[in-house]
N, C-alpha and C positions, 0 to 999 in steps of 0.2 A: 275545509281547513280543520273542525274542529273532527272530521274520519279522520285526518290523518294523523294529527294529532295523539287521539285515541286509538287506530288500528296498526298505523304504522309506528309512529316516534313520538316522545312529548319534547320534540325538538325543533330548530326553524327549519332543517329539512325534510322532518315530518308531515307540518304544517303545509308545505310550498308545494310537496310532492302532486298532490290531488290537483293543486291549478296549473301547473306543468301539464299532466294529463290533460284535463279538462281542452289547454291551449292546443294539445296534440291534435286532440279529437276534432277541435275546432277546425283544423287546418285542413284535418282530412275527410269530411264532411263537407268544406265548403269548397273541396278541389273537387270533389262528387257531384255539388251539385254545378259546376262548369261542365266536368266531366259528361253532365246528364244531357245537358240542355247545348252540350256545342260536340266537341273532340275531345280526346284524351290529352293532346296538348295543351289545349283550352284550362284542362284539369293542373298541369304543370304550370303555365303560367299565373294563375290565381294564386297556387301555395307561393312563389316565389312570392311575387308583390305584396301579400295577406302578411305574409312573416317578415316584410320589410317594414312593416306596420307598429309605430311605439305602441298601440293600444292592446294590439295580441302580444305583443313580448313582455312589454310591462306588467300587463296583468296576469299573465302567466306566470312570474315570479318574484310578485308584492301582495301582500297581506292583504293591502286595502284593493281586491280585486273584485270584479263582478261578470268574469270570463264566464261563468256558467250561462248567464243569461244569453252570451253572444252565441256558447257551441252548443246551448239547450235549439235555438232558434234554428243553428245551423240545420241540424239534426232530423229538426221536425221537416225542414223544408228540403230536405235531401227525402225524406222518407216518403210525403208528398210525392214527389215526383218518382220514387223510386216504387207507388204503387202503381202507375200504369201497368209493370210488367205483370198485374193478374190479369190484365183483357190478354197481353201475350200467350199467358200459358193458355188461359181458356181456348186461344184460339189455335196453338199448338195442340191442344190435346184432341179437338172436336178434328183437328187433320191427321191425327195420330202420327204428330212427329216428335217423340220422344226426347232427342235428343235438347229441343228447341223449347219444350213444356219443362224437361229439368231445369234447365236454363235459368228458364224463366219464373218459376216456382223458387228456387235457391235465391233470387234476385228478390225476388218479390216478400220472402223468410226475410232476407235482411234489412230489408225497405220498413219491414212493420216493427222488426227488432229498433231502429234508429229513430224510425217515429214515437215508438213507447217510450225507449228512454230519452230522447227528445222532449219529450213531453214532462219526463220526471226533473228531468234538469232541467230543465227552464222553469216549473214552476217552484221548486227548491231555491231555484235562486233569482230569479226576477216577478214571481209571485204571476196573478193568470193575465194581470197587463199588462208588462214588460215582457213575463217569458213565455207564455202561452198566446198572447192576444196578438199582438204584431208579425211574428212567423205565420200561425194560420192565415191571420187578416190578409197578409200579402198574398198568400196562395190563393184564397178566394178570389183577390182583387185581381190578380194574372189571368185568372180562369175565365175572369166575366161573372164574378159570383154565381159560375156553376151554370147561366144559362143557354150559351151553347151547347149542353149536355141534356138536359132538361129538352131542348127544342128536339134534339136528334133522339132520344127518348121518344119524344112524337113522331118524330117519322119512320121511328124500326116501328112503332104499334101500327101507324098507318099501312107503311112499303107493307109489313107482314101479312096485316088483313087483307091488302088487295092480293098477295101471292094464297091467301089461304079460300077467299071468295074467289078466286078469278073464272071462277064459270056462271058467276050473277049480274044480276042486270047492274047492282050497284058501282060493281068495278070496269062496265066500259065509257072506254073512253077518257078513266084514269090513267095519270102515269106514276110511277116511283118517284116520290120526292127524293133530291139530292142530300145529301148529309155536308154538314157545314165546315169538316176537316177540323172543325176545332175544339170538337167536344174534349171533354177534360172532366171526367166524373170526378177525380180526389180534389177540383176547385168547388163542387157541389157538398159536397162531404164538410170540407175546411168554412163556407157559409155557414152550413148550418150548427159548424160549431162556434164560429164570430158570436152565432147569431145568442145560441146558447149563454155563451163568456158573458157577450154584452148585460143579458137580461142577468146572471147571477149577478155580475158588479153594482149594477144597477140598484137591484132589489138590497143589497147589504150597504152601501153606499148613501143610499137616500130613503128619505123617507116623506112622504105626504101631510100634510099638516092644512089644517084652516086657517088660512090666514088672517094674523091680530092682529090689530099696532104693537109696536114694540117687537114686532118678532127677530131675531138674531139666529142667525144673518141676514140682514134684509133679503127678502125673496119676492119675487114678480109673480102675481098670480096668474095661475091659467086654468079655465076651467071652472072659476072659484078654489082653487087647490095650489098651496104652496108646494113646492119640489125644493126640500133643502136638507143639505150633507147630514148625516149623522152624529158624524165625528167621534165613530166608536171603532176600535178596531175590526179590520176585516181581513180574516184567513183568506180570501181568495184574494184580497191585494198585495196583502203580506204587510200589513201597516194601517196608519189611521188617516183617513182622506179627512184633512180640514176643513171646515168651514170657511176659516177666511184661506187668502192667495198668499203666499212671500212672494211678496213686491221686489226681493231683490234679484228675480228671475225676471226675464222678460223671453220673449218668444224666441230670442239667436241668441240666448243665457249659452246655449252648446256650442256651435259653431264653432267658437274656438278651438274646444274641445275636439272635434271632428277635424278641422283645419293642418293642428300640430300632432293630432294622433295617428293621421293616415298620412304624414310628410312620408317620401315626396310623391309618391303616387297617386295621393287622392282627392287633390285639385283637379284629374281627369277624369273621375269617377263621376260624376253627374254629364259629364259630356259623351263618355261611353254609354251610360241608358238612354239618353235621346237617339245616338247615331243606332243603337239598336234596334229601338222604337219602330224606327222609317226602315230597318232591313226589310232586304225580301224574303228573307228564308224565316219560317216560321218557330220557329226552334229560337232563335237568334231574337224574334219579336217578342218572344215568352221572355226569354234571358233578359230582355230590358224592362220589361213590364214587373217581372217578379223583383228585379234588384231596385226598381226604383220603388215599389211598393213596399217594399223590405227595408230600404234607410227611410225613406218617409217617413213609414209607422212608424219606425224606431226613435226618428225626432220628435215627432209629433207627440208621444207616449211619454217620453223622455222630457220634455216640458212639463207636459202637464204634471208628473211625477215630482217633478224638482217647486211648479208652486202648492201642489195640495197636499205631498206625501213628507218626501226628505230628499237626501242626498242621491242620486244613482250617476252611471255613466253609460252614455249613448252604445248600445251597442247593437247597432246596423253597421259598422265597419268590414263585414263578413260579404255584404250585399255589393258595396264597391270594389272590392279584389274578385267579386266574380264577375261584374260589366266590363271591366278592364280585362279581366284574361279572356273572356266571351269577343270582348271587341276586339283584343290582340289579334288571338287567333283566327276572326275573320276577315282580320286584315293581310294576315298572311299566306292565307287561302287562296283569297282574292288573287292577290300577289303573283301566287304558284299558278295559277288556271289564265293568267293574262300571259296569253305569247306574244312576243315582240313583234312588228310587223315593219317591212321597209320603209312605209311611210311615218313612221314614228309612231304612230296610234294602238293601244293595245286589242286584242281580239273582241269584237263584238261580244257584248254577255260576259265579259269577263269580270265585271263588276255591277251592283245596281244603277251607276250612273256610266257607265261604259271603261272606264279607265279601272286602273287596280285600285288607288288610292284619293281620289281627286284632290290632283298637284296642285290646283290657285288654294282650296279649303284645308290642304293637310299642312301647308307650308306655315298657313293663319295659326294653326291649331300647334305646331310645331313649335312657333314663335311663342304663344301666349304660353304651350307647357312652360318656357324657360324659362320668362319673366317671372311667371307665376310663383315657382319653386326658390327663383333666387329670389322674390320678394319675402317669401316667407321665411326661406334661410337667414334674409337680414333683420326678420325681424325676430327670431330666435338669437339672435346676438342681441337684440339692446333689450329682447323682453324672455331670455331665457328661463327664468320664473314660471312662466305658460308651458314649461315641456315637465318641467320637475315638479309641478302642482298638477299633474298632469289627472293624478286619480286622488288627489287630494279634495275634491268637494271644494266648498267654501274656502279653504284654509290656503295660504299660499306659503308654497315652501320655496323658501330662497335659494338660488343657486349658489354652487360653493366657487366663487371664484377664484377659489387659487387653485381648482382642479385642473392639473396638466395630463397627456396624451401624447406621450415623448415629445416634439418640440413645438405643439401646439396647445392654445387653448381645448379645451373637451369639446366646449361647444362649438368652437370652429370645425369640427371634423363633422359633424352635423349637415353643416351650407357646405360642405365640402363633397361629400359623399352624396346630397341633395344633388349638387348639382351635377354630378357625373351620371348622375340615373338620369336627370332631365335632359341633357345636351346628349346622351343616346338615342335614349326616345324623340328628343327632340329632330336628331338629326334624321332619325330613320324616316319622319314623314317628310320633312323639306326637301331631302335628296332626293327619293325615291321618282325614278323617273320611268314609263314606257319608249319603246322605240327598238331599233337593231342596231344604233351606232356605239360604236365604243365606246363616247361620252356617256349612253342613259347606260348600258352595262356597268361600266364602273362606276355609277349612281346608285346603280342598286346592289351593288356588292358592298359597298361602301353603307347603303341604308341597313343592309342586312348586318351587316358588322357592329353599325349603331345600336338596333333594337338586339341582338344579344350582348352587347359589352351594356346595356341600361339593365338586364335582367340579371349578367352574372356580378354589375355593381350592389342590385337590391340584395345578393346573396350575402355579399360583403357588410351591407345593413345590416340584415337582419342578425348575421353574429355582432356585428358590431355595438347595437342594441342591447344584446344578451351576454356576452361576453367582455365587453369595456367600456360601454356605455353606463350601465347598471351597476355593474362594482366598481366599477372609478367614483361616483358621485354615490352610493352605498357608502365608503371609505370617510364621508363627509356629513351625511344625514343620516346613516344609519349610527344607531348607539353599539352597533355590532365589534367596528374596531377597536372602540373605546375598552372595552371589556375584553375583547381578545389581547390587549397590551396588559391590564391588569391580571389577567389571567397567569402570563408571561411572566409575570414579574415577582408576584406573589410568592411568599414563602409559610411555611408552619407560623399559626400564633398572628399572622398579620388581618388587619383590618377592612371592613368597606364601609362606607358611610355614603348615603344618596340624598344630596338636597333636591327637590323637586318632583316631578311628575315624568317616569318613564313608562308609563304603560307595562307589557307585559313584559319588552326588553330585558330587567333582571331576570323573570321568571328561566326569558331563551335563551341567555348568553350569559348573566355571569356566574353560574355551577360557585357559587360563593360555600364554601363548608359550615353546616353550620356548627354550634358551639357542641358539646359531649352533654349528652344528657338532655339533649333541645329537645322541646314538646314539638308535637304534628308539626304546629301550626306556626311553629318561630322560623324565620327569617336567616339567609346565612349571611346577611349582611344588614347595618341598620339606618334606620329610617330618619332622617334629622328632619322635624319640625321645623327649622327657625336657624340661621345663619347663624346665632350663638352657640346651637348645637354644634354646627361644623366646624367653628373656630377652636373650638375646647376641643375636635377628636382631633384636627391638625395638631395642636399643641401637647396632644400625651409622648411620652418617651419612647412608647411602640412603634413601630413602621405600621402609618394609617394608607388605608387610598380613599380619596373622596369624589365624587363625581357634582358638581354644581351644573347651574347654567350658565353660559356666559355674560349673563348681565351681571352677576354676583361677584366676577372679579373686582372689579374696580373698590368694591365696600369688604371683600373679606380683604384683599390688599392692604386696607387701610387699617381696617382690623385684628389681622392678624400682625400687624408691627412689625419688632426684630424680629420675630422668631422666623426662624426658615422654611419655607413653603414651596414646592417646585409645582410648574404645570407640566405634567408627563406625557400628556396627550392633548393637542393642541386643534387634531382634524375635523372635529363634528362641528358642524356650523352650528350650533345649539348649545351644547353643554361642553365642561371642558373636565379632565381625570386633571385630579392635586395628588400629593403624596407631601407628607413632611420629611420625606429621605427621598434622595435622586440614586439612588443604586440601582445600575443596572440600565439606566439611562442617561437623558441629558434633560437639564431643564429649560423648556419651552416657553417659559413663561413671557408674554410679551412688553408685560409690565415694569421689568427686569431693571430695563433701559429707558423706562418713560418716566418713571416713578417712585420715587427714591424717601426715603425717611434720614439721610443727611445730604450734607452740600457737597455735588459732586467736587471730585479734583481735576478735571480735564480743563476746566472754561479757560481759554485762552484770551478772552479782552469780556472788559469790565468797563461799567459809565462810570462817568469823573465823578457823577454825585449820586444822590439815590433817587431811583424811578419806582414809584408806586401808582400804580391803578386803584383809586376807590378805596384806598387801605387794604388792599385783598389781596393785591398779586404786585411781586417785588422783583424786580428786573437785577437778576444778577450779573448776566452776560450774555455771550454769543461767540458764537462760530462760525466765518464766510470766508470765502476763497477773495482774496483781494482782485484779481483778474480773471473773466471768465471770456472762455469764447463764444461770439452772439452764436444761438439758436442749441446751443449745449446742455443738458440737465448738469445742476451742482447742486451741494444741500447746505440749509441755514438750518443750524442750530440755536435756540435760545434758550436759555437757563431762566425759570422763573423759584421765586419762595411764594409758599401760599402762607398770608398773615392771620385771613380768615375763613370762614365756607365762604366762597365764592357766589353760589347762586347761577339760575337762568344757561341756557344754551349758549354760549356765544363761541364767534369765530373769529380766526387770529386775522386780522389787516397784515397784509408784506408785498408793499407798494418800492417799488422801485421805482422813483420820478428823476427823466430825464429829460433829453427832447421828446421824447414819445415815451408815457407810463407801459411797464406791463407789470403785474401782477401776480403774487405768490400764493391769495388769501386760502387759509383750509380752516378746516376744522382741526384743534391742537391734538398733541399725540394720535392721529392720525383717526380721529374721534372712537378710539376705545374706551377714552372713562371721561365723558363733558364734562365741562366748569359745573355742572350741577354737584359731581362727587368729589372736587377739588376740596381737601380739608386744611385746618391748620397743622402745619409743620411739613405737608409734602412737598419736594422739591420737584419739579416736571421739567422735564427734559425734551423739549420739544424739536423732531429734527422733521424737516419737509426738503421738498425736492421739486427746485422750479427750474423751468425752462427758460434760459436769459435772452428773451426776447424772440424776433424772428427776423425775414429780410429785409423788413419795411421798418428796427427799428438801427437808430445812428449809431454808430461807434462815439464809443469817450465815456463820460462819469454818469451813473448813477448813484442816488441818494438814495438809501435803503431808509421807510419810516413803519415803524408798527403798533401794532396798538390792540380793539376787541372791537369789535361791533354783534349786535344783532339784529335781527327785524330784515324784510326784503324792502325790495325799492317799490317805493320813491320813499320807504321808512326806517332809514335805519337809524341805529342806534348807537354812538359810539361810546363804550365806556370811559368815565373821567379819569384824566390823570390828575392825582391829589398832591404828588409832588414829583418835580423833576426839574435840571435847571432850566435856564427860560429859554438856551437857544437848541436848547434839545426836544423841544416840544410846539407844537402848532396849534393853531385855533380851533381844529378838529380833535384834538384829546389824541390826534398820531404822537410818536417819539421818534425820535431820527436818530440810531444807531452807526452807522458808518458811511463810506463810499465803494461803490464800486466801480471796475474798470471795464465796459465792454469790447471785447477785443477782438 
């Protein structure tokens, strides 16, 4: 961010440009390393699902990103595996087949080029145990920490000596030991740097101490020697390992994280490493041993990270788009190599369990993809918070729910697009049948149809993700549009004023001019301390723009009185653009209509006498449909006077009692500004919108009563009514406003 910044732009797509890249490289690295370890298809599958991925799309173009450590990781273990091709050349060149040692020479040139920089990018951005320690660790861990190599290393010295003695007494009766097929020298190589990393962290991380009473942290001796944290920064960690733990981690603190990061493809991904595991093909066994070593580490590293360091984000999501396209494409393989046979059975060998895809297990595995994905889909509708706090750490960013996506919620396209990838996939295993009759043929035409309409759906993700995922709800949490309307609107001579804390947001987006004669270091817009500040630049005669938060409507409303105020810009779920002039726009202000400093003229019925609450809130009127039809949405309107501050949370009672009650209760002005900010002289305009009952309730009269309560049950509260006449009020502190008709 901060190269691009500096080498390309001091702009936001300056900044963005380098994790753009970064995500590219990611993508095409970890399709190399499928590419490596299965088919070149293998390699196409991985990029699709990877890039259907919110964790590579999002962090590819959001600030608070930590993409390097994932395409640092990719990189190293593409490089990894892309050093075998030096035993190739060696052994092209000792047969002098030129063509086969270039090859493999050029292969082996870029394997080391991906590993170095690998290497530089991962520890630039996840320090040597996030971005150096878990990439190698895996590769170690794949290889057998290198001692299959090691062992076969003894038997070339061995096999050699007897082919080099074989005319002494020593070598008869010897024979050439076998080689294990699974030597793996760059797994020998990546140990002995594990081994390296471990002992540097180590040594900077801890330190030995004689243990006293009192010592802090408490430490267990061993040895007679205490082992406790430093707590001083460490270059090779990239931060300061604490002493104590933040308890508000716990061991599947991530999970979520990984859960809604990899929808919807990555509830398969632990099930792709195991089916890998038990393959027979060697290649295929590597492929599940490095990908499951590879998100392991990544969790495991990733905890510990989150209770001793600070903030990071899991980045092993690289490791299951490549067991998923590894496992794709062996199941498509499979597939291809099984010929149908009269008796319905597929050809002997066609599979490791005889069939192409074993139908009673794929159907299982078929069923739970769907459930699984539409589980999580529903639960991205009631806790969508979890996808938009996605790279936000500790902090949870609300969803903007009035974000639309032409005639849907946003987040519905989500479980929508979720599940058209799942009922693909899903369906390609259930179908998929053996045999020569025309039914398992159109089964597997039909499977094969599935498993590509689920990959060219993930295509549709991944833009989807990038292209209207991201700027739809950007338009709402980014401070980006807010300042592109002011931008817009601005003219010579006009103002900005920012109450609050936006981070670096002016610096990227509002090009504010500054004044003629302004020193370096001024400002082209200015900084208000204190809501008095903002109220005084709304009230100069100049056309002001002011940016607040949205908590502060409610108190500059009050404050700022008659004078005129418009909200210009109403999108960011956080803050909200004022202007004291609407030119050039419209005003948005929501307060408009809730919130009034005289007595509206609309109220259409009024009580016979006067109704106060507590001396605080004075019942002017109301507004209801005299007949409504059952199961219908209508709205009540109630007019109140505030006598005094009101005080405490409370919520409007609007009890409809009939033969069967149902209920209207909310929170008043649709809880924009609580009875906490209710002052004396404002008039609130309260309009709700209830549903008149359902099928189970009777036709004829309701009695509408209302009132405040707060507190939950079994305690609530109802505020006192101080005056009202006697048959307009009950023993619960309700008032009984009118009737209605249910029709």
């Amino acid at each position: 961010m901060t190269w691009g910044r500096d080498r390309i732009a001091d702009s936001d797509g300056g900044r963005k440009l380098p994790l753009a890249l970064l995500g590219l490289l990611t993508v095409i690295a970890t399709a190399g390393i499928a590419m490596r370890v299965a088919r070149p298809r293998a390699g196409i599958v991985t990029a699709i699902v990877l890039l259907s991925m919110p964790l590579l799309v999002l962090q590819s173009r959001m600030l608070t990103s930590d993409i390097g450590t994932a395409c640092g990781g990719a990189l190293i273990i593409y490089g990894f595996l892309a050093l075998r091709s030096a035993r190739d050349a060696a052994m092209a060149l000792f047969a002098k087949r030129i063509g086969a040692f270039s090859l493999a020479t050029v292969d082996t040139i870029v394997g080391s080029i991906a590993l170095c920089g690998g290497i530089v990018i991962g520890f630039l951005s996840g320090g040597a145990l996030l971005g150096l320690l878990v990439p190698i660790g895996a590769v170690a861990a794949a290889g057998k920490l290198g001692i299959p190599f090691l062992m076969d290393a003894g038997k070339l010295a061995y096999n050699t000596s007897l082919r080099v003695g074989r005319r002494s007494k020593w070598t008869l009766h010897r024979q050439p030991q076998p080689y294990s097929g699974e030597s793996y020298g760059p797994a020998f190589i990546a140990t002995l740097a594990v081994i390296a990393l471990v002992g540097v962290l180590a040594y900077q991380l801890y330190e030995l101490k004689p243990p006293h009473p009192g010592i802090m942290p408490p430490a267990r001796q061993v040895a007679g020697i205490a082992i406790v944290p430093e707590g001083c920064w460490s270059w090779m960690l990239g931060g300061v390992w604490r002493p104590e733990d933040d308890l508000r981690y716990v061991f599947d603190s991530s999970f979520e994280q990984i859960a809604y990061g990899t929808f919807p493809w990555g509830i398969l991904g632990p099930i792709a490493m195991l089916l890998l595991l038990r393959d027979e093909h060697p290649k295929q066994r590597l492929a599940g041993a490095l990908t499951l070593a590879w998100a392991g580490g990544a969790w495991i590293a990733a905890e510990a990270f989150h209770r001793k360091v600070g903030i990071t984000i899991w980045a092993g999501f690289p490791a299951l788009a490549v067991a998923i396209g590894v496992w794709i494409d062996a199941m498509l393989e499979r597939r291809a190599r099984a010929k149908p046979e009269p008796d319905g059975d597929a050809t002997p060998g066609a599979g490791a369990n005889g069939d192409a895809t074993l139908p009673a297990g794929a159907m299982l595995l078929g069923l739970f993809l769907l459930l699984a994905v539409l589980d999580f889909g529903k639960d991205m509708q009631s806790f969508p918070e979890k996808l938009t706090s996605l790279l936000a750490g500790t902090e949870s960013v609300a969803y903007p729910a009035q974000s639309r996506l032409l005639f849907l919620k946003t987040r519905l396209w989500v479980l929508a697009l979720g599940m058209i990838v799942a009922l693909g996939a899903g369906l390609s295993l259930m179908l998929w049948r053996p045999g020569a009759s025309s039914t398992a043929a159109l089964l597997r035409r039909l499977s094969t149809y599935g498993i590509a309409g689920a990959l060219g759906a993930s295509i549709v993700i991944a833009g989807f993700w990038s292209f209207l995922w991201h700027p739809r709800l950007a338009e709402h949490l980014s401070a980006k549009a807010m300042f592109e309307t002011y931008k817009e609107l601005r003219k010579p001579g006009d103002q900005l004023v920012i109450l609050g804390e936006l981070g670096h947001a002016p610096f990227a987006y509002a090009d504010a001019p500054r004044p003629p004669n302004a020193k370096p270091d001024q400002l082209g817009y200015e900084k208000a301390m204190s809501r008095d500040v903002l109220v005084a630049a709304l009230k100069r005669p100049n056309r002001v723009f002011a940016i607040a938060p949205q908590t502060e409507l409610c108190s500059l409303h009050r404050e700022v009185g008659d004078k005129p105020y418009f909200v210009i810009d109403d999108r960011n779920t956080r803050n909200l653009l004022f202007s004291n002039k609407v030119d050039g726009t419209t005003d948005k202000n929501p307060l408009q209509e809730m919130i009034v400093h005289t007595e509206p003229k609309q109220i259409s019925k009024r009580p016979k006498a006067r109704v106060v609450w507590d001396n605080k809130i004075e019942l002017l009127g109301w507004s209801i449909p005299a007949t409504v039809p059952r199961g219908s949405n209508f709205d009540v309107t109630i007019y109140y006077k505030i006598l005094q501050p009101v005080g405490g949370n409370w919520t409007a009672i609007m009890h409809f009692d009939g033969a069967i009650r149902f209920s209207g209760d909310h929170k008043p002005i649709k809880d924009r500004c609580p009875t906490s900010t209710w002052q004396q002289g404002d008039y609130i305009i309260d309009t709700h919108t209830v549903v008149a009952g359902g099928a189970g309730h009777p036709l004829g009269r309701y009695e509408l009563w209302i009132g405040f309560f707060t507190g939950t049950a079994p305690n609530f509260k109802n505020m006192t009514v101080s005056t009202a006449p006697p048959d307009m009020k009950d023993a619960t502190d309700r008032v009984k406003l009118t009737t209605l008709i249910l029709d």
